[in-house]
TIPA-319778 format. One line per 4 residues: number of its first residue (from 1); their letters; for each residue x, y, z of C-alpha. Coordinates in steps of 0.001 Angstrom, whole numbers, plus 500000, padded with zeros to 6 digits. Layout:
<nodes>
NUM = A = X:Y:Z  ...
</nodes>
This chain:
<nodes>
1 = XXXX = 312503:872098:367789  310529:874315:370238  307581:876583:369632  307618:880086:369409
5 = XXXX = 304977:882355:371062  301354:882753:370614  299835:886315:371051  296639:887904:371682
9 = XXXX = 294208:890957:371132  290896:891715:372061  288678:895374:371850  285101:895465:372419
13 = XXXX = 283015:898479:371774  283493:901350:373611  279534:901811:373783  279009:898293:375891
17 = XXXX = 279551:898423:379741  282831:897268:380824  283057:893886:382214  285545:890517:382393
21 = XXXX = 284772:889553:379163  287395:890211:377575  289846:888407:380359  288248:885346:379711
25 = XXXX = 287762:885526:375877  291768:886264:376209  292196:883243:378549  290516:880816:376022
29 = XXXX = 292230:882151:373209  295375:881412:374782  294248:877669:375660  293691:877263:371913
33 = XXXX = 297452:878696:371030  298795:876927:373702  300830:874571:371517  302652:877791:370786
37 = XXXX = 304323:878183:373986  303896:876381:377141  306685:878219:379446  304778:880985:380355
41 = XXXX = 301868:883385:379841  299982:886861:380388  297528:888818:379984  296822:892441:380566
45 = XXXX = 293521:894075:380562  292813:898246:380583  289760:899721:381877  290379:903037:380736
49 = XXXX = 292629:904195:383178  294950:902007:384318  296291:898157:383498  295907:895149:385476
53 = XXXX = 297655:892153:384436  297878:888565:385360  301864:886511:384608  303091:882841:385234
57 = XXXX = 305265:880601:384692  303373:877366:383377  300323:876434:381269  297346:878720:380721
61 = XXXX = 295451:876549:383230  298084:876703:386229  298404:880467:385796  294358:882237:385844
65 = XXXX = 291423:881103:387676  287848:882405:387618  288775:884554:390830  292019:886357:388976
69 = XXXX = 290106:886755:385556  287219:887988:387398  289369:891390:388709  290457:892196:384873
73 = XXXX = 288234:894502:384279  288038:896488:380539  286988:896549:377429  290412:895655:375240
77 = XXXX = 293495:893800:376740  295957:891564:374764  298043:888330:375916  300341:885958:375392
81 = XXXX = 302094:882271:375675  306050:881848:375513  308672:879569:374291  311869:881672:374592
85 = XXXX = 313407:881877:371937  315740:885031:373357  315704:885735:376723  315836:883129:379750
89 = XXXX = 313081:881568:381309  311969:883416:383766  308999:885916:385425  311050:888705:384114
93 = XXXX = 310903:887985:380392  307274:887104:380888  304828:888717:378255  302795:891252:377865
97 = XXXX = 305238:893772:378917  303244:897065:380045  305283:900389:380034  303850:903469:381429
101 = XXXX = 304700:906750:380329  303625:910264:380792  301900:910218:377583  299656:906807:378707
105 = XXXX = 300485:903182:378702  301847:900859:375803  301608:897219:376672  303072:894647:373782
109 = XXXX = 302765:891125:372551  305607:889541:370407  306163:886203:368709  309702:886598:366086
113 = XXXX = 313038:887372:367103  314938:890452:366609  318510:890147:364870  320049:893361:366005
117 = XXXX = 318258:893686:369637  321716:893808:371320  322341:896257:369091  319585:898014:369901
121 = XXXX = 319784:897396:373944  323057:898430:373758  321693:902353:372277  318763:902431:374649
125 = XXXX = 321156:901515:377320  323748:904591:376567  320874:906880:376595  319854:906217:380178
129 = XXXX = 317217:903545:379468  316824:900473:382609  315317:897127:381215  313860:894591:383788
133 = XXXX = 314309:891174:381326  317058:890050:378669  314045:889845:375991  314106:892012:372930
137 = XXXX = 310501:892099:373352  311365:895117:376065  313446:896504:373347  310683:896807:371086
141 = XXXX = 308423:898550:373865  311253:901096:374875  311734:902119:371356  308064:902809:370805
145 = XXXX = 308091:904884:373910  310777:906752:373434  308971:907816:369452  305074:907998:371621
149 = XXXX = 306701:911356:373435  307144:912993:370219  304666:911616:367517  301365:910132:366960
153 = XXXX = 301012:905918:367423  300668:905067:363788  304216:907362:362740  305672:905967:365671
157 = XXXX = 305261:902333:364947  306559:903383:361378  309397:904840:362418  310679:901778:365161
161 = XXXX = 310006:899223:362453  312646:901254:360217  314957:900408:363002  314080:896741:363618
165 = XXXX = 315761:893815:361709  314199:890505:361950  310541:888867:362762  308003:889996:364484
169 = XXXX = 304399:890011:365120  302796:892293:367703  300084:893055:368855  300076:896475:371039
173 = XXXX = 297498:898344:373130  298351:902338:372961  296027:904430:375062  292474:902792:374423
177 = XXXX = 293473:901150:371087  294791:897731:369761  297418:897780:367386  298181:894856:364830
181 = XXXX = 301774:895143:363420  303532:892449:360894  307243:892749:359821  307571:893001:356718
185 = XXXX = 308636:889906:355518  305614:888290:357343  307674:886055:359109  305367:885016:361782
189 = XXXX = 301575:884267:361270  299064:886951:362342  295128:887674:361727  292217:889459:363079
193 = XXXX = 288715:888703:363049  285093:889479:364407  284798:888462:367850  281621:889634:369477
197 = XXXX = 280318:892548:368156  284364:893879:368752  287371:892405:367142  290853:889722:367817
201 = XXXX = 294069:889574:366763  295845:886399:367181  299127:884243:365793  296458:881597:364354
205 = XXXX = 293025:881250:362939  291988:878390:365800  291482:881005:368669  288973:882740:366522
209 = XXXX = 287278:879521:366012  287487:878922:369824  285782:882440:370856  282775:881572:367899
213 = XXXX = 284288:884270:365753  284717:885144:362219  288002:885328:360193  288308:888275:358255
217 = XXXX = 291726:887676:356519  295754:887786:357592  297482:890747:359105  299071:891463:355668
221 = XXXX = 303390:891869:355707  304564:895584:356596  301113:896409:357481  299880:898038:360609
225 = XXXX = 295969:897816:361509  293990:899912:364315  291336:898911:365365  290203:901636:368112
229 = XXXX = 286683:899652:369045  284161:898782:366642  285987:899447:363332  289821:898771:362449
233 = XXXX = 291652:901034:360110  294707:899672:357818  298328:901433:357373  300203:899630:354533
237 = XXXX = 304012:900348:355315  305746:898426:351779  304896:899757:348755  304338:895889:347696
241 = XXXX = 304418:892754:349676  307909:890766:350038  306626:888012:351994  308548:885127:353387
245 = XXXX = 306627:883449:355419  308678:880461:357786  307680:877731:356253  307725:875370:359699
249 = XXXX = 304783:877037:360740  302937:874354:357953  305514:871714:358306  305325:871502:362242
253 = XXXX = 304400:874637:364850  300917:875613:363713  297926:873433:364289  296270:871848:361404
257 = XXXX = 293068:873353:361950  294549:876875:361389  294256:879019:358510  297397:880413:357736
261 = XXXX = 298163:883256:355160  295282:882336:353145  296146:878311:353210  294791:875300:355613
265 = XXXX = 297367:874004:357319  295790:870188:357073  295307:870598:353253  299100:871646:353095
269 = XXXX = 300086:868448:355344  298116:866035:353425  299596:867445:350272  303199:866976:351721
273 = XXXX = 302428:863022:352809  301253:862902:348963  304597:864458:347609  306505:862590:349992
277 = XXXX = 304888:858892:348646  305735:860325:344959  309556:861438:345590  310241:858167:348155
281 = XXXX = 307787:855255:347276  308172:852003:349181  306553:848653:348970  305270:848468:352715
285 = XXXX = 302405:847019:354440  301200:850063:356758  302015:853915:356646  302148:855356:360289
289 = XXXX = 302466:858279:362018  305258:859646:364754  302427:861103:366658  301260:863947:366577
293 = XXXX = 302443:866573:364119  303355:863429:361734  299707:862534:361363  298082:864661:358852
297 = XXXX = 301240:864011:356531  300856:860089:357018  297115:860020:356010  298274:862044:352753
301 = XXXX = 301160:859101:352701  298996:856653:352442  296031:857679:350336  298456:858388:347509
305 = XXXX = 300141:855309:347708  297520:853247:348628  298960:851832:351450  297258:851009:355049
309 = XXXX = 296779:853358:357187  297296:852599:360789  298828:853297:364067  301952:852384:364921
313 = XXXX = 302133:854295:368002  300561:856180:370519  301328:859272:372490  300471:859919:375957
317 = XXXX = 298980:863230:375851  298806:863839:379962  302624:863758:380865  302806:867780:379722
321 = XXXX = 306661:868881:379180  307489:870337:382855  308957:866190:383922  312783:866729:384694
325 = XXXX = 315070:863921:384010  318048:863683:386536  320466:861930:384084  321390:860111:381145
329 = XXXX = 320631:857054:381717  316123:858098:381906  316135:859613:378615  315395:856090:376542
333 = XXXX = 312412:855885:379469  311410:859692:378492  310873:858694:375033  308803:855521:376544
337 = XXXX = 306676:857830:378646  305791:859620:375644  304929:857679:373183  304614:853256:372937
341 = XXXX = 304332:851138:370161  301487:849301:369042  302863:845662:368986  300415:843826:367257
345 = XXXX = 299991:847013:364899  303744:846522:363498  304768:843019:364592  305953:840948:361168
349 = XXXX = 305066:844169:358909  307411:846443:356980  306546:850234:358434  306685:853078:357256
353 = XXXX = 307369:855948:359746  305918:859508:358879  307659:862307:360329  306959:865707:360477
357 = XXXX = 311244:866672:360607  314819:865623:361876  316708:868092:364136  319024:866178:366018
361 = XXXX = 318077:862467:364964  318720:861121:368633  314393:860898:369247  314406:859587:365819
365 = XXXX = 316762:856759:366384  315176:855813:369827  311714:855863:368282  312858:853302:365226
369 = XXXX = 314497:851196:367951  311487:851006:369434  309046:849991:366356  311673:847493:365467
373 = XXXX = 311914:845856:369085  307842:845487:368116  308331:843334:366142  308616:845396:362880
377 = XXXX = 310158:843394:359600  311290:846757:358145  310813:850103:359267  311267:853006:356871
381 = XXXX = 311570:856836:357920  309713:859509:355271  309889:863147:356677  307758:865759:355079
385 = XXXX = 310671:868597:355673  313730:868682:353476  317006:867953:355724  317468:870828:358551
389 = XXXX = 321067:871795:357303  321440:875291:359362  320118:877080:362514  316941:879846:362484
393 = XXXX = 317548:883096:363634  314277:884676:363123  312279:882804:366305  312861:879196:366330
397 = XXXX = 314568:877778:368779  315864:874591:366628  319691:873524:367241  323389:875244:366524
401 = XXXX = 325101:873997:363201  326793:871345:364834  324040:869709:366570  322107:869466:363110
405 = XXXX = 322245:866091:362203  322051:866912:358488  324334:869580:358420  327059:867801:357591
409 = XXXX = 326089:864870:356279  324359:862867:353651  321431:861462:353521  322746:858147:353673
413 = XXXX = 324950:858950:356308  321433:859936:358320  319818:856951:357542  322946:854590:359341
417 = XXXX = 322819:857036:362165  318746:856796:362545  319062:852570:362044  316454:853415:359478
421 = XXXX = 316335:851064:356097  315705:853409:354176  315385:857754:354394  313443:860162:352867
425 = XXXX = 313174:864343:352685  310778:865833:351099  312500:868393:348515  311994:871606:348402
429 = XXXX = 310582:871868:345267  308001:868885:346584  307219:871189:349577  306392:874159:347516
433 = XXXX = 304229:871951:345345  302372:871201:349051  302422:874525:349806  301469:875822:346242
437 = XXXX = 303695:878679:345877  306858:879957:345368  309921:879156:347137  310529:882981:347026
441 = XXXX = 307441:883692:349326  308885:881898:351968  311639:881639:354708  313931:878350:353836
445 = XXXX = 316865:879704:355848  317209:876626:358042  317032:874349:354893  319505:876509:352617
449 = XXXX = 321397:878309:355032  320736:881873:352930  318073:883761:354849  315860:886411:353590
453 = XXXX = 317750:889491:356017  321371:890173:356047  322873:887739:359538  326494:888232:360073
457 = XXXX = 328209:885464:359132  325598:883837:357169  324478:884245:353550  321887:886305:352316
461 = XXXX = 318844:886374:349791  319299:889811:349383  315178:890612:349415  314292:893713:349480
465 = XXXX = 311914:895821:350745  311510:899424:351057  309523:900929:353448  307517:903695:352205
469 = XXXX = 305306:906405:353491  301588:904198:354808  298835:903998:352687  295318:904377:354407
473 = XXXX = 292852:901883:354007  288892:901530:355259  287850:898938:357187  286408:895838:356098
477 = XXXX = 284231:893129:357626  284738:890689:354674  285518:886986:356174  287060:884423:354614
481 = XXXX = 285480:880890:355192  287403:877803:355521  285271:876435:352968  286281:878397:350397
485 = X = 289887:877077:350575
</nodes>
């Protein structure tokens, strides 16, 4: 599996002299969501009257130096880190995308993926419409356009989300404000906080932390927030929230440190590891991690079955993910590269191997290979995901059908294929235990294969929600505190 896409939003008050503050509070908020996205990033800042911008391909720290920041002068801008997930890579499908217009500028910031953007591309493109990139991102921009000539921001983001089918999370920047917007499903993760006397709007709590901010709460599903400077106005689109939140955001993508529609991702990590040790128990002598995302999960592993603790491997975290491999025959040394047993940590002991998922199995495999060529007497797999059985169509790039490992087979079959000796998922009634809610409130598409919107050929959950006229709410500067949680 790949990440998605991080995005960004940042408005100061109009009343405090304009300056590169906001650039660089933008360019550390994107270093914190890099885990997001690492193909390529933007950011665009507006001083008023026009929009300077900065793209790359790469990491946040290839793309902007203090010499580039230093130019983006303005008190609100908004940016972003990509994983494509539709679209090619390329400087092209690079994000923000800024349109101007003789009504102003719109720039936008997605993270989702749009089931009907052909659709969509295909309309815009009868009516005379030129797009520069293959990203529905664009699509999403042209449509708002095309409503800012004739009505107000707030109607117009009502009416293009009548038209869009799928995730999404944006953050926009119309003419001197910052939008929030949230499908309404609340597919993709999205909050706002204080940040400086002004506010932020970012996928995940940890860039908040990493600008000394404070959390106020979740961009709530179907809603649309404003915040035009040193206030923020609400616009509740659903009569009542429908939520279904992807639930890989807790299993894998976000970081652990985040706070996540209301829940710590840690606390919902350790609580898998201690579902996991209840559904698959094993009489081992250690409980490790596949490093990283399997380490939280472990820890809960292993205090609920009382088992050791300890490292079985280590990742080398300076190798980044640009390293080509020119054939076959490297990729058992690409999995050495990455990560190395610990001999003396496994040698003679019967392991067990915490995982955060299976996709493919083919890391999997070469990963057991390599605890067992340790020296490990047994090594058992535990993954804190029930089995990947279908694809995701709302912003993950994961695998087609047939390169699903699961998809057609059981989990015995798995285990033989993995050289495991023995397998476990996590169910999904164990993973709404972690999780602590309903199986309802969430996105299990890729573990079900029936998704919460109609995709042709696949089934659906047939949710439903209806989008009504918005409901207008005062802002608030009540925060929520990790604490509390």
């Amino acid at each position: 599996m790949k990440e998605e896409c991080g995005v960004a939003g940042i408005i100061l008050p109009d009343d405090r002299p304009q300056s590169n503050a906001v650039a660089f509070k933008l360019y550390y908020a994107l270093y914190a969501l890099q885990h997001r996205g690492q193909e390529s990033t933007g950011i665009m800042v507006h001083d008023g009257t026009s929009p300077k911008s900065i793209k790359g391909m790469g990491l946040v720290p290839d793309v902007y130096n203090k010499e580039s920041l230093g130019r983006l002068i303005g008190n609100a801008g908004i940016g972003h880190v990509r994983y494509s997930t539709t679209g090619g890579s390329k400087i092209e499908n690079c994000q923000p995308f800024v349109l101007n217009f003789k009504g102003g500028t719109v720039a936008i910031a997605h993270n989702g993926n749009l089931v009907n953007a052909r659709k969509l591309k295909d309309e815009l493109e009868n009516e005379g419409r030129i797009f520069i990139s293959d990203s529905d991102t664009e699509v999403i921009g042209h449509l708002l356009v095309k409503e800012l000539i004739k009505h107000d921001p707030i109607e117009s983001i009502k009416t293009v989300m009548r038209k869009l089918i799928g995730s999404y999370s944006l953050v926009l920047f119309i003419n001197g404000a910052v939008y929030a917007v949230r499908d309404p499903f609340g597919f993709k993760p999205l909050c706002f906080g204080e940040v400086d006397g002004g506010y932020g709007i970012f996928s995940e709590s940890v860039a908040i932390d990493t600008l000394n901010g404070t959390l106020i709460r979740d961009v709530r599903p179907g809603e649309v927030i404003v915040f035009p400077g040193s206030s923020f106005e609400s616009y509740q689109l659903t009569a009542e929230s429908h939520p279904a939140h992807c639930v890989f955001e807790f299993i894998y993508f976000a970081r652990p440190d985040s706070i996540i529609d209301g829940k710590l991702v840690y606390k919902v990590r350790e609580r898998i590891g201690r579902e996991l040790a209840r559904e698959y128990h094993v009489d081992a002598d250690i409980i490790s991690p596949v490093p990283d995302s399997g380490i939280t999960s472990a820890i809960g592993y292993a205090r609920e079955s009382g088992i050791m603790y300890l490292e079985g491997l280590m990742k080398n975290r300076y190798i980044g993910r640009t390293f080509i491999l020119p054939g076959q025959d490297l990729r058992e040394t690409a999995v050495r590269l990455k990560m190395n047993a610990i001999q003396d940590n496994v040698k003679g002991r019967r392991v067990v191997l915490v995982d955060d998922s299976i996709v493919r199995g083919t890391t999997s495999r070469r990963i057991i290979d390599m605890v067992r060529k340790a020296g490990a007497s047994e090594v058992h797999a535990r993954v804190g995901s029930p089995a990947i059985i279908a694809p995701c169509y709302l912003g993950i790039d994961m695998a087609t059908r047939q390169e699903l490992i699961a998809s057609d087979k059981t989990t015995k079959e798995v285990e033989g294929l993995i050289n495991a000796d023995s397998l476990g998922f996590l169910s999904i009634e164990g993973l709404m235990r972690a999780l602590e809610c309903d199986r309802n409130d969430m996105c299990v598409g890729c573990l079900t294969g029936e998704y919460p919107v109609e995709i042709p050929g696949e089934k659906c959950r047939k949710k439903q929600t209806r989008l009504d006229d918005f409901s207008k709410t005062k802002s608030s500067s009540q925060a929520v505190s990790s604490d509390s949680l």
